[in-house]
C-alpha angles and dihedrals in degrees: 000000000000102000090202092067093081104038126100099076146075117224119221135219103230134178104182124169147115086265104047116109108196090204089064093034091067097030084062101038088038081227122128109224121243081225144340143173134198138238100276099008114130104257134177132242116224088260096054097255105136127221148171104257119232101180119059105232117188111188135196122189121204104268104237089005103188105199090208090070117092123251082245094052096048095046087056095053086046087061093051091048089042105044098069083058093054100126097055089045084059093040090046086047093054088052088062091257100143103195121195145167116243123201127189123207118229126191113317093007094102096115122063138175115193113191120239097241084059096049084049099054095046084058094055091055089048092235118148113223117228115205115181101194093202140092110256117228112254114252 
């Protein structure tokens, strides 16, 4: 595989519902969000068009993210972040709180291969993985 197929981009750790609330969200991880917004709080849509949010997001960017690292790469790195917070992962899952890593494809990512043992891994914290397979339009 050409590893440099999938660089070029920073997944990010997302819970993001009608139900999440960030405040608990970090109060249960003991992470402070990149960004979040509450259930009824004015956001912004990527193209400045503001809006009254009716879904809670609660978003975590890779501390020291590197993009020229691979997606595989960065998942892996999420796990390891991620795996000492396994039971609130767990707690936040059985309140209906569905956490996942969503990575974005940028130019030339559009082919992945994500290894079993990280699959795996995703699937013991409960976190959903998020794949656009699409490039992303350049801000």
């Amino acid at each position: 595989m050409n590893l440099a197929a999938t660089t070029g981009n920073v997944a990010q750790f997302v819970f993001c519902r009608e139900n999440v609330d960030p405040d608990v969200v970090s109060q249960m991880l003991d992470l402070a969000p990149s960004e979040s917004v509450k259930v009824g709080e004015s956001a912004e849509h990527l193209n400045g068009a503001r809006y009254i949010s009716h879904l809670g997001t609660w978003k975590l960017n890779m501390p020291k993210a590197n993009p020229d690292q691979t997606v595989e790469e960065q998942i892996g790195l999420w796990i390891e972040l991620l795996r000492p917070k396994s039971l609130a992962l767990n707690e936040l899952r059985r309140m209906g709180y569905c956490p996942y890593l969503d990575c974005k494809a940028e130019a030339g990512s559009l082919s992945l291969c994500i290894e079993p043992n990280l699959l795996s891994s995703l699937g013991e914290l409960n976190v959903s993985l998020s794949i656009w397979l699409y490039e992303q339009p350049r801000v």
